[in-house]
Each structure stands twice: as C-alpha cells, then as structure tokens.
Backbone as numpy.savetxt, mean C-alpha at the origin, in Angstrom:
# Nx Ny Nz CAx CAy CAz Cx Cy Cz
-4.29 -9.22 -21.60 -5.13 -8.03 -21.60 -4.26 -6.78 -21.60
-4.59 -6.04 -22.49 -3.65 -4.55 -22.64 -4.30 -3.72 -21.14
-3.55 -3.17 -20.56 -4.34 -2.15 -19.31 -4.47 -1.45 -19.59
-3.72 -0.88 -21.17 -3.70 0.52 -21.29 -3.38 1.85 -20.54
-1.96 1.31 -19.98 -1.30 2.72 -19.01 0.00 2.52 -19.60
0.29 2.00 -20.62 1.80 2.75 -21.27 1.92 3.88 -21.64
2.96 4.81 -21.04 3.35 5.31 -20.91 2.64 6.93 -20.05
1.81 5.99 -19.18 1.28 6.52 -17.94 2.45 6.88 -16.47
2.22 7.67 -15.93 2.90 7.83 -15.07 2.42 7.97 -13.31
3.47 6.93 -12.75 2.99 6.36 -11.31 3.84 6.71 -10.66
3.85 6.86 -9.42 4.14 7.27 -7.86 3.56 5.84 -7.02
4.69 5.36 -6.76 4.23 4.45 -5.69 4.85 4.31 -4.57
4.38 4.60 -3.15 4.89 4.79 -2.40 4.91 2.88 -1.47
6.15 3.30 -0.45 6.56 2.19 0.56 7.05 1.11 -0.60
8.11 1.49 -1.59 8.67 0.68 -2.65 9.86 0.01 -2.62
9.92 0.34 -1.69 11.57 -0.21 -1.26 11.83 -2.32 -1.13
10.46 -2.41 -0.80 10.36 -3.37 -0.79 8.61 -4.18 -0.67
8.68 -5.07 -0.70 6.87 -6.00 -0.67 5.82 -5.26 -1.29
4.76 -5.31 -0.68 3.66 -4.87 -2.09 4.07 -3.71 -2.91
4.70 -2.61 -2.02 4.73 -1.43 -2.69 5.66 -1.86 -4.17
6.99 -2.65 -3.76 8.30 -2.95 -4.76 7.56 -3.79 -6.16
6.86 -5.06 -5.16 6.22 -5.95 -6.69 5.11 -4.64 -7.17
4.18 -3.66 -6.69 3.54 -3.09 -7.75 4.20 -2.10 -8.74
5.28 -1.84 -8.28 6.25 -1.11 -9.28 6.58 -1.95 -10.25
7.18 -3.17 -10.00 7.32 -3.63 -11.07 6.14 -4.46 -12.26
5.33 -4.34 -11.72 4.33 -4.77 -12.46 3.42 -3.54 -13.11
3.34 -2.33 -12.72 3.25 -1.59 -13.42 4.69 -1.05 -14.25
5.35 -1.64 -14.39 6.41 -1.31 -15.39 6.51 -2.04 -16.60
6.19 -3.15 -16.12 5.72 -4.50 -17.01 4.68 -4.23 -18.08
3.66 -3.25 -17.35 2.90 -2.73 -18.68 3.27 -1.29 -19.84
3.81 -0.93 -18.78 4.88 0.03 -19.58 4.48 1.61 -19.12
4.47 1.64 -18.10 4.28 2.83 -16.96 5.72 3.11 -16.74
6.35 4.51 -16.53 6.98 5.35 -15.92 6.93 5.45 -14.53
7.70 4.62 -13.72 6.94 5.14 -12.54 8.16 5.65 -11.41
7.83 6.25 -10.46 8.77 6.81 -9.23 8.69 6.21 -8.23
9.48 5.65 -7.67 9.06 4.98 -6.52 9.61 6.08 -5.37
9.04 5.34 -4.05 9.59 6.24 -2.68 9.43 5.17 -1.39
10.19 5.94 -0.51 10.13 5.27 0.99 11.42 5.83 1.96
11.38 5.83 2.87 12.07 6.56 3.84 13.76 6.23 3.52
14.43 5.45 3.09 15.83 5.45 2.70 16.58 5.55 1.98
17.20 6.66 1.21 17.72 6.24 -0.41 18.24 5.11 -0.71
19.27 4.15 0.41 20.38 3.28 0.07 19.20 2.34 -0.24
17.95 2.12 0.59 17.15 1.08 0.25 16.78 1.18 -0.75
16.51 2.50 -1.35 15.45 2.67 -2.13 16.06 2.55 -3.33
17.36 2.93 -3.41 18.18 2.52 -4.62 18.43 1.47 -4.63
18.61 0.81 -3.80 18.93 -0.70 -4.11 18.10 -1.48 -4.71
16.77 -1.62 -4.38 15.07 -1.51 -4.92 15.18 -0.91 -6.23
15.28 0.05 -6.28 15.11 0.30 -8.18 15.83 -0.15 -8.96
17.39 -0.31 -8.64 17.92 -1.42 -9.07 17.40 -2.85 -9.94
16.97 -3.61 -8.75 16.33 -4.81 -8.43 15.01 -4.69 -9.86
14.30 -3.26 -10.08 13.34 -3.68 -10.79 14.23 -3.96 -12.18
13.23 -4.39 -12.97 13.65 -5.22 -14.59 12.46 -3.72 -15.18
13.38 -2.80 -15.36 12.96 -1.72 -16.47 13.88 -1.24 -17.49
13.64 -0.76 -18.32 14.22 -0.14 -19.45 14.56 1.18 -18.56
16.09 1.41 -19.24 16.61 2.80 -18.58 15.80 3.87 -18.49
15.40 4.58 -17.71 14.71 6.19 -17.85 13.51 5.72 -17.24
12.76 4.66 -16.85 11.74 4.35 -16.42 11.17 4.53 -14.91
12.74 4.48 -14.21 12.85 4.69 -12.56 13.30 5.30 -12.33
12.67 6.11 -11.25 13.53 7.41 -11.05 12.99 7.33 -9.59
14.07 7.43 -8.02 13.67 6.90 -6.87 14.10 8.06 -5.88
13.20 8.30 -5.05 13.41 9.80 -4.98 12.88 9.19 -3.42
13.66 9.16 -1.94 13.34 9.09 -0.99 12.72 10.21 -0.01
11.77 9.97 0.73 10.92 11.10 1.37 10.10 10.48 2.53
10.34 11.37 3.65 9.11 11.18 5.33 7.81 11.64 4.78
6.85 10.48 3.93 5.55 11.12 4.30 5.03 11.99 5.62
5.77 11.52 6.86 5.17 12.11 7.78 5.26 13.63 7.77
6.39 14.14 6.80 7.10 15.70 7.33 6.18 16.36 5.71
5.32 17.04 6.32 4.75 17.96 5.00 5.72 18.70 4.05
6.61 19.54 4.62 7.50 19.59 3.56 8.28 18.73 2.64
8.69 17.29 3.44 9.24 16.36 2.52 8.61 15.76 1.16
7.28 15.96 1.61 6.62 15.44 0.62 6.47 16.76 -0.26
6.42 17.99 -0.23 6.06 18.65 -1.42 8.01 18.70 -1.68
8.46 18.21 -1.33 9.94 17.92 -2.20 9.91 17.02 -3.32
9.57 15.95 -2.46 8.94 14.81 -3.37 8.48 15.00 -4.62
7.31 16.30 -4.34 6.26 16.42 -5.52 7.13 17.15 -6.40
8.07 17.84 -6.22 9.07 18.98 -7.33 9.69 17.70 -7.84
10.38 16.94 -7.03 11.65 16.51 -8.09 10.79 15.05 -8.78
9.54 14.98 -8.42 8.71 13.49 -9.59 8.24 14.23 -10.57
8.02 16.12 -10.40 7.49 16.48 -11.47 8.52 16.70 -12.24
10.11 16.88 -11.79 10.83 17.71 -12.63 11.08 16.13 -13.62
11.17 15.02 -12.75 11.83 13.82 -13.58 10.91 13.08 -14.68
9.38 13.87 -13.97 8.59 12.86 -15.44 7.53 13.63 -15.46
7.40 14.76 -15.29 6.11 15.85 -15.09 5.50 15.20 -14.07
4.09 15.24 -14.44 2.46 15.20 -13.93 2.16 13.86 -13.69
1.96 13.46 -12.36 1.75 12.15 -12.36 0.13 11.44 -12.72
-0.24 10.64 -13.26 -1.45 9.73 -13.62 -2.20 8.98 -12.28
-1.17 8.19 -11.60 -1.07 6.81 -10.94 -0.65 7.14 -9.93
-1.21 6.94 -8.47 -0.76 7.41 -7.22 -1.18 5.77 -7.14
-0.12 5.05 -6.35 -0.27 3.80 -5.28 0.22 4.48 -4.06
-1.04 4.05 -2.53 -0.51 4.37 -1.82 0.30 3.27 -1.05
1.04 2.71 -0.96 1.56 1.11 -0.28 1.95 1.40 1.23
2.77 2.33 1.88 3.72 2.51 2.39 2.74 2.79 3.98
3.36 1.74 5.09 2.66 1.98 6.08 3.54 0.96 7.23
3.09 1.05 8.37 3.69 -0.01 9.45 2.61 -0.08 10.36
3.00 -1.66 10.94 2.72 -2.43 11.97 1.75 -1.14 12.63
2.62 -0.67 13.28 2.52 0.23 14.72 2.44 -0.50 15.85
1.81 0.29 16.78 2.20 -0.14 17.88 0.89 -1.11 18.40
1.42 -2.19 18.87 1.35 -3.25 19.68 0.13 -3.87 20.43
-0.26 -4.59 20.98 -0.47 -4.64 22.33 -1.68 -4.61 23.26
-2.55 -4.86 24.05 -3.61 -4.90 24.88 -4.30 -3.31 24.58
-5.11 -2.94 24.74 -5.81 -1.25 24.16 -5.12 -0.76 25.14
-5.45 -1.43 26.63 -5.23 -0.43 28.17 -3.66 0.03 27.69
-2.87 -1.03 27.24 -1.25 -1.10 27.42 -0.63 -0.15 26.18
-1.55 0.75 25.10 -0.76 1.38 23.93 -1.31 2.96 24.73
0.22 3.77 24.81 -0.06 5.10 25.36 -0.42 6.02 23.96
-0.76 7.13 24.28 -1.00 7.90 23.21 -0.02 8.48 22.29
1.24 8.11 22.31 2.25 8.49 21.64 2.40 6.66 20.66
2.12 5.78 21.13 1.67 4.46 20.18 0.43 4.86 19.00
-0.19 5.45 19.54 -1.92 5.51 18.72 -1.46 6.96 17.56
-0.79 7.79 18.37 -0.17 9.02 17.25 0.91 8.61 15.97
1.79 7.89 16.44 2.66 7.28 15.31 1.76 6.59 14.20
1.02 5.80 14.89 0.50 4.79 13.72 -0.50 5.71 13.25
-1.15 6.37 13.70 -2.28 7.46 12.62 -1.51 8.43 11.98
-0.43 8.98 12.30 0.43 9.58 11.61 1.12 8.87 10.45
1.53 7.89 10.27 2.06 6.70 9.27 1.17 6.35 8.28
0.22 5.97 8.75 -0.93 4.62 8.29 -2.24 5.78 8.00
-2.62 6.73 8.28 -3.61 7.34 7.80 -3.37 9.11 7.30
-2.36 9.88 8.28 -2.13 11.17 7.92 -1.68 11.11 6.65
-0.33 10.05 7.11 0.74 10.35 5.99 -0.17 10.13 4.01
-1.38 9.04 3.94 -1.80 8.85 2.91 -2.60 10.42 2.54
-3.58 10.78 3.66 -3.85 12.17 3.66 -2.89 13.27 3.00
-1.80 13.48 3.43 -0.71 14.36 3.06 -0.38 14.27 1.50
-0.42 12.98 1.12 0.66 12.85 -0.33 -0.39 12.89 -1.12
-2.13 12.47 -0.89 -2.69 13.17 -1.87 -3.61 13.54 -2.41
-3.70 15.18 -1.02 -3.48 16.17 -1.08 -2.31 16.89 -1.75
-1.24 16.56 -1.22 -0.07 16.88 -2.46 -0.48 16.88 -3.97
-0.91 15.69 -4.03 -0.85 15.25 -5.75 -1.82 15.36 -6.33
-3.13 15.45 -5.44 -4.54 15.83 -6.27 -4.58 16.57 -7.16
-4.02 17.34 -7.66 -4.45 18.67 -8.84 -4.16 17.78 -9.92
-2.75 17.20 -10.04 -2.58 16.50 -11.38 -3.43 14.91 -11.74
-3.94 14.51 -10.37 -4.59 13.75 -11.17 -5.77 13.43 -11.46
-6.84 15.04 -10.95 -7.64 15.19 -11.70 -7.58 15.94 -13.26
-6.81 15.75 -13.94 -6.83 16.58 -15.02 -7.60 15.53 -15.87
-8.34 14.44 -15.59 -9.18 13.85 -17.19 -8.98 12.58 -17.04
-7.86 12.22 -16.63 -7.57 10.39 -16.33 -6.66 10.08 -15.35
-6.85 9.65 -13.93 -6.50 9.51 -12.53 -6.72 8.27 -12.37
-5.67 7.48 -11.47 -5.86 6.31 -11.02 -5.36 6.55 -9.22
-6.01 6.26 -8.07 -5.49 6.61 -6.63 -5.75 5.00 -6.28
-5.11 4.32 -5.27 -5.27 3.48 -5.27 -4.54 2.98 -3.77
-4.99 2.92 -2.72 -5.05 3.03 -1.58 -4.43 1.61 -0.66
-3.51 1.23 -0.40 -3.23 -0.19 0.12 -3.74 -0.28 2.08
-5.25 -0.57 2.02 -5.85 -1.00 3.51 -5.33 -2.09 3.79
-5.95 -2.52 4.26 -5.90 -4.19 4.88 -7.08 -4.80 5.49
-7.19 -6.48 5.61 -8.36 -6.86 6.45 -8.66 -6.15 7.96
-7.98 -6.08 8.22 -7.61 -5.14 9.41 -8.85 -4.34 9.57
-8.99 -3.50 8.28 -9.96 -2.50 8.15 -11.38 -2.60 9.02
-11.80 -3.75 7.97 -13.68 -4.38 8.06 -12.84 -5.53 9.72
-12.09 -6.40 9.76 -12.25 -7.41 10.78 -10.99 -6.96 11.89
-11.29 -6.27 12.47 -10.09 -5.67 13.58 -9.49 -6.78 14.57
-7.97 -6.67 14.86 -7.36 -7.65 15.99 -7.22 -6.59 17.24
-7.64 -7.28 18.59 -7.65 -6.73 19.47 -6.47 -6.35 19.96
-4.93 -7.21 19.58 -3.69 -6.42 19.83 -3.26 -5.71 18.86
-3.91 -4.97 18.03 -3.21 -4.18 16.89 -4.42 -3.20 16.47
-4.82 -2.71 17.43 -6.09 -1.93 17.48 -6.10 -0.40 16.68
-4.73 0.74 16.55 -4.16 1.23 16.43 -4.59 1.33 14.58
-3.71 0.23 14.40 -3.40 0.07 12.54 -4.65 -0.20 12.58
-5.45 -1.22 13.09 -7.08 -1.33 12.42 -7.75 -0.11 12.29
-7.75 0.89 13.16 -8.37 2.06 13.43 -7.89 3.00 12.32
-6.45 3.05 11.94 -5.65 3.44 10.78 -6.31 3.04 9.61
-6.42 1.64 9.17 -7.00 1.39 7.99 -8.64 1.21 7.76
-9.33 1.23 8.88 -10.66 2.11 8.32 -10.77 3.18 7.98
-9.93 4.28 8.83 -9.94 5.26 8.19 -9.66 5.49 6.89
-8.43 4.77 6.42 -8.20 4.53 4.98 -9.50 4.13 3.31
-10.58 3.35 4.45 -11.44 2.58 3.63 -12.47 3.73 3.23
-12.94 4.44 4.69 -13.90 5.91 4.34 -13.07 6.99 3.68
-11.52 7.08 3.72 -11.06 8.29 2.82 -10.94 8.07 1.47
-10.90 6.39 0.99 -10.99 5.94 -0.38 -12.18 6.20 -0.97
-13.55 6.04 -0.43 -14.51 5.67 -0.50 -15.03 7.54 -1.01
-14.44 8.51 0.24 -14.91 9.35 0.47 -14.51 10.41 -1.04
-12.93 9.91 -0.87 -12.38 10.77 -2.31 -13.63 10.33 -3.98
-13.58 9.27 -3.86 -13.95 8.62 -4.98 -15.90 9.37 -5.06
-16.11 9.78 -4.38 -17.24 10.57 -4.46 -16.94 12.30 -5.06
-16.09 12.70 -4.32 -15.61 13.89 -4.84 -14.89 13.64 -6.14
-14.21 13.12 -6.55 -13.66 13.20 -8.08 -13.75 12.26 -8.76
-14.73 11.53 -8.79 -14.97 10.87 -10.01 -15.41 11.76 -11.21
-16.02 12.68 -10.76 -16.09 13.55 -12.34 -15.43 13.97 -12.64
-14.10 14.44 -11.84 -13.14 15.05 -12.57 -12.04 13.94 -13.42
-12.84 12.16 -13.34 -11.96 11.53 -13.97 -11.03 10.54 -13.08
-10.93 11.30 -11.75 -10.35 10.69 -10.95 -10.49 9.22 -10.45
-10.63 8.13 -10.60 -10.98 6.63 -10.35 -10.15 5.99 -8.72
-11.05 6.45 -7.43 -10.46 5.86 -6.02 -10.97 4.62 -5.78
-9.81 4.02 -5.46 -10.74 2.39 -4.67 -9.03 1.79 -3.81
-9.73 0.79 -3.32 -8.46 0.28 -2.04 -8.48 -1.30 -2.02
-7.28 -1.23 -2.09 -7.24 -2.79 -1.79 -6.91 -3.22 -0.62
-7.35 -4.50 0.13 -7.30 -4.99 1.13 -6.59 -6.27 1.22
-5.08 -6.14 1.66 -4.52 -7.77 1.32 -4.36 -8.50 3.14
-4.00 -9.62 3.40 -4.26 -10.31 4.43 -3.02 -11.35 4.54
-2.31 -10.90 5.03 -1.02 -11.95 5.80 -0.17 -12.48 4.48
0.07 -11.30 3.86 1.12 -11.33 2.24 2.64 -11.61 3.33
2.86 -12.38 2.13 4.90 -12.48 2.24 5.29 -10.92 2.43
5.96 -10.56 3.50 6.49 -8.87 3.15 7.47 -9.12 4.40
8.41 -7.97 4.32 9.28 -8.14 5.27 8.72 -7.99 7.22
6.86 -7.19 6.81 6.71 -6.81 7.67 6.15 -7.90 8.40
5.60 -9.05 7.64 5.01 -10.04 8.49 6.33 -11.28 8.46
7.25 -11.11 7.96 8.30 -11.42 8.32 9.01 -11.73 9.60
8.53 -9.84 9.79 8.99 -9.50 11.30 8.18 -9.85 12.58
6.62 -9.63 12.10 5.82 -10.60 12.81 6.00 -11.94 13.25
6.27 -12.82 11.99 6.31 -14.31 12.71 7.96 -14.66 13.01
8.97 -13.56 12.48 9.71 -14.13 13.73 9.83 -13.65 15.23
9.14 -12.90 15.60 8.86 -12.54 17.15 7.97 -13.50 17.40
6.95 -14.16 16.75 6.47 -14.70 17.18 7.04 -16.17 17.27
8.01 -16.78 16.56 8.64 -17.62 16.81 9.69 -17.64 17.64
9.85 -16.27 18.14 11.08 -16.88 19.44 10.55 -16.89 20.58
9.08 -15.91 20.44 8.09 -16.05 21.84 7.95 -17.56 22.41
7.53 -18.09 21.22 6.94 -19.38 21.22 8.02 -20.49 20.87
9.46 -20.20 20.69 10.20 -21.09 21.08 10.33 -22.15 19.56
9.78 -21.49 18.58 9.68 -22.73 17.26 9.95 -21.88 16.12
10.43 -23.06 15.27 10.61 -21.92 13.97 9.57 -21.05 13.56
10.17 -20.23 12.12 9.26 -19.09 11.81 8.11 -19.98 10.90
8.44 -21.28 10.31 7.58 -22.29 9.65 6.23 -22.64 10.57
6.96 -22.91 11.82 5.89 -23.32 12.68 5.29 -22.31 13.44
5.52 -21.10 13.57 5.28 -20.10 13.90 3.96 -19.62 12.52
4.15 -19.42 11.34 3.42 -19.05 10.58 2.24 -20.03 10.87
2.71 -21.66 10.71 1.19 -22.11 10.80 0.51 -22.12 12.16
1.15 -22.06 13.08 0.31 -21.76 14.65 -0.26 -20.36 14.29
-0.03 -19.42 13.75 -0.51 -18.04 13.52 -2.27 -18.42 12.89
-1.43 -19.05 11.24 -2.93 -19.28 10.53 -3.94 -20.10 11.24
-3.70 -21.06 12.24 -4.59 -22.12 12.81 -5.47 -21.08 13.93
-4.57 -20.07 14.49 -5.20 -19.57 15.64 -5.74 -18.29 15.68
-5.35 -17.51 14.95 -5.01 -15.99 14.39 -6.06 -16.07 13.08
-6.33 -16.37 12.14 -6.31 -16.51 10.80 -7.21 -17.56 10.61
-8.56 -18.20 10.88 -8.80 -19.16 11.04 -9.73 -19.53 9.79
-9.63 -18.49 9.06 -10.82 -18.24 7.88 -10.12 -17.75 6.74
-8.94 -18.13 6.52 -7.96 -18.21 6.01 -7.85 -19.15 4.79
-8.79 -19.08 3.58 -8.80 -20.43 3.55 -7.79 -21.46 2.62
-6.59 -20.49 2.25 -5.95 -20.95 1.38 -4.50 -21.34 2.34
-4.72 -21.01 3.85 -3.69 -21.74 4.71 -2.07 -21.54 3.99
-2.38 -20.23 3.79 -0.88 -19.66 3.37 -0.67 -18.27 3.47
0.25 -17.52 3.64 0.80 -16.35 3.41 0.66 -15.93 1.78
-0.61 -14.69 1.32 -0.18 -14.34 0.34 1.03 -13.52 -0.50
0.94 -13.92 -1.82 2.62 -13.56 -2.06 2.09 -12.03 -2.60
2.90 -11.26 -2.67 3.10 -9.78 -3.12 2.45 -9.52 -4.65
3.00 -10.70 -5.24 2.53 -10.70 -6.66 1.04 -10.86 -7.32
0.72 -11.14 -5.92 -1.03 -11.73 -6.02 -1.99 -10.36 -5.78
-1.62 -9.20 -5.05 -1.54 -8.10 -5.17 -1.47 -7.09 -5.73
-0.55 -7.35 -5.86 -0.27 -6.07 -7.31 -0.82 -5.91 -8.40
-0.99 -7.63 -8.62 -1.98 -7.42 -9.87 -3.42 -7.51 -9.48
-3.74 -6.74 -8.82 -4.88 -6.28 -8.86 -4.54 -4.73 -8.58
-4.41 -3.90 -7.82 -3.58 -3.40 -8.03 -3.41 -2.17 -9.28
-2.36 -3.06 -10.07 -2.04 -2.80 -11.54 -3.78 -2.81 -12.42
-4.56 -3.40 -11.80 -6.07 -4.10 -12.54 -6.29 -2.45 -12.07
-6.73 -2.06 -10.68 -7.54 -0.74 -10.77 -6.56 0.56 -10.90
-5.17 0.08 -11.74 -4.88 1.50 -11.82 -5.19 1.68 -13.69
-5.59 0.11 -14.09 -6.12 0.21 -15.71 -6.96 0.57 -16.26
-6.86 1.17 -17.50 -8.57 0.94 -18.45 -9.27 0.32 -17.86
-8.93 -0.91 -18.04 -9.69 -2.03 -17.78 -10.66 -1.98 -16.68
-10.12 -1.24 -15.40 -11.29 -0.65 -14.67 -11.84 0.56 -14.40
-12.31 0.50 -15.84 -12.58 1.95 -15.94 -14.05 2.31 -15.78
-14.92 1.65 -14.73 -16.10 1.07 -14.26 -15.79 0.86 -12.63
-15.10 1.01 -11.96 -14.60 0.38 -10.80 -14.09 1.72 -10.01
-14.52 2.03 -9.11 -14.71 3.26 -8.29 -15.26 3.19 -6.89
-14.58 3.45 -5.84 -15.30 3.61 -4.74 -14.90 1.86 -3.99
-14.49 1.26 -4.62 -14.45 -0.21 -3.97 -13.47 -0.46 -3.50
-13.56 -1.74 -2.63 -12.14 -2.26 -1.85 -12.12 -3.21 -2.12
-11.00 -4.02 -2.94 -10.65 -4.84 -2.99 -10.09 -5.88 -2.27
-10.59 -7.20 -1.66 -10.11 -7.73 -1.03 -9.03 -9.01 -1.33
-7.78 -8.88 -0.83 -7.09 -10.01 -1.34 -6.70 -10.37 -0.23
-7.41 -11.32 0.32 -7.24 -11.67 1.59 -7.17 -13.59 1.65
-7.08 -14.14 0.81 -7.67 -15.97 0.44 -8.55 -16.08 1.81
-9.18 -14.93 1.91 -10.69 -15.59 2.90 -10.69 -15.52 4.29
-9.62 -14.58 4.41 -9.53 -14.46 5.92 -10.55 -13.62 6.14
-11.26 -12.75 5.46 -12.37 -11.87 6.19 -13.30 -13.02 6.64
-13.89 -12.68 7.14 -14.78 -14.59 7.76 -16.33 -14.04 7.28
-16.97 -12.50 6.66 -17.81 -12.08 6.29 -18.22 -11.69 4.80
-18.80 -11.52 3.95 -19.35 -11.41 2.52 -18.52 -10.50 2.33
C-alpha cells in the first residue's frame, strides 16, 4: 500500500530509541524526511546513525521538551533543516514515578505530568501553525495505562488520559483546518523502558528477566492475550498507518496496540 507521505516531513520525538526510533524508521521507509529528537545528542546521533536512510533524510537535533525555550530551538533549527513540518509523532515520555498513591510526593506527580503530558502540550503548541496549513498528521503515543490504570503507576496513568482527551480534544479543533489527531495506545512493547521494568523486577524477585517477564504477564497483564511483550515494529506501523493517506478518514481515535491487555471493548 502506497501511504502517500513521500516526501512529507516528520518530527518524531523520544527517537533515540524504541517506539519513537522504529517509527522513524518506518516512516523513512516510505520516504518521509524526518527529524528526530530526545534529550541526548551522543544518543541521538548514534540513533540516526542506526536508521537505514538515504543521506539528507535525518537530521537529529536534541532538545528538553520540558524547557519551553528548548523546544522553540528545536522548532528554528527543524525549520531551517527541512522547513515546515507535515508529521508530528509524539513518542517521547517516562515511567515516572512509582509506587503506592499515599507513598508518591508531589514533586513524583509534577515530573511525570511535566514529561508525559505538559511536555506533549508544549511541542504542539510549538508546531501547530505549520501543520494546519491543508495536510497535518499529529499523532500522540498514550498507552493502556490511559482507559485501564495500575494502582502503582498512578501518576503516568493520570498522564496518559490526559493525553487521550488532548488527542481527542485537538482533533475537534482542527480537523478543518486539515489537521488529522488520533493516539495510539501500545501495552508492554520491547523498549528499553520495560526493559528497565522487568529487570527490577527480576532482582526483586530473585529470577531472571525471562522469568520475570512471564510472572509479570501471568499476574500484571492477565488479558494479555498474545502472552508476549509487543515488539516496536508492531507499532509503528500503525503509527506510520495514521500519519498516511490511507487514513485519511481516521480522526479523533485511539488506537490500541495492546494484544488484549485492555480486558474491555
């Protein structure tokens, strides 16, 4: 299927590595221009590297969503390297903080709404003007988290609903101007971050990170039904699907790539 975004131009943020990295390269694959970002150059260069593009295609420009000025830096040097961007992915987010509700202080609950919901707020706002000009793709990375909340990670759940009503909310305001919002929702993907998850959780528990992952899905994850960690690639291309033509009907929705862990319709 053609997507019809060659030689469209994307911004995808938290690229350095896992969903954000595979949707870069898969929108490159169709033949998008795109910029990637995330808090480290050495990472972030090393990451653009890593993608399989034709020279001139990457251009990796590191930036603190959290710091408002960083990001309208951001916005000068993606416009100076490829103009006006098309394609906003938002990927880029963390864990946060931890833990029992009583036990996260308010400097836990500020980081992660600052990360996981301001920071998507900030970049675009930044970038809105250019991509309402006639053909916009925004495209929001939630999580199950959103709709089915965990009681020790209360924080990021609270983070990515908010994410689900600001997708939902944009996509009312600019769809006439062309603009096309919707969010995807992925569920216990290969990434470095659940990485980091099941190996804490495997030294808690005294067993590898193998046996650690499946004590997770048996106990954690129980509606799960493909009894695996999805891979990055399973993602993206969807993903890559609502930043296409192809969904050019598709607005306002959340995509769930979860193999069934939501346990609801």
């Amino acid at each position: 299927m053609d997507f019809g975004i060659t030689g469209k131009k994307a911004l995808v943020t938290g690229a350095d590595s896992g969903i954000g990295w595979h949707t870069a390269q898969t929108l490159l694959g169709e033949g998008a221009t795109v910029v990637v970002t995330d808090l480290d150059q050495g990472r972030l260069d090393d990451a653009a590297r890593r993608l399989d593009a034709t020279p001139g295609a990457v251009h990796a420009f590191a930036a603190d969503l959290t710091d408002p000025d960083d990001v309208a830096r951001l916005h000068e040097r993606a416009r100076d390297a490829v103009g006006a961007i098309d394609i906003l992915v938002h990927a880029a987010g963390i864990t946060g903080a931890q833990g029992a509700f009583h036990e996260i202080d308010d400097a836990g609950w500020s980081s992660t709404i600052e990360t996981d919901l301001l920071a998507p707020v900030r970049v675009t706002r930044e970038f809105l003007p250019e991509l309402r000009r006639g053909w916009g793709r925004l495209v929001f990375v939630a999580s199950e988290d959103a709709v089915q909340p965990y009681a020790n990670e209360l924080p990021y759940c609270a983070a990515k609903a908010g994410i689900l009503a600001l997708s939902k909310g944009l996509s009312r305001a600019y769809a006439q101007d062309g603009l096309l919002v919707n969010a995807v929702s992925p569920a216990f993907i290969h990434t470095p971050m659940t990485d980091a998850m099941m190996r804490k959780r495997a030294d808690r528990l005294g067993t590898s990170v193998n046996d650690a992952i499946g004590s997770f899905l048996d106990e954690e994850r129980p509606f799960l039904e493909l009894k695996r960690r999805g891979d990055p690639t399973e993602v993206a291309a969807v993903i890559a699907f609502l930043c296409s033509d192809a969904a050019s009907f598709v607005v306002g929705s959340n995509y769930r790539v979860d193999g069934g862990s939501v346990a609801t319709i």
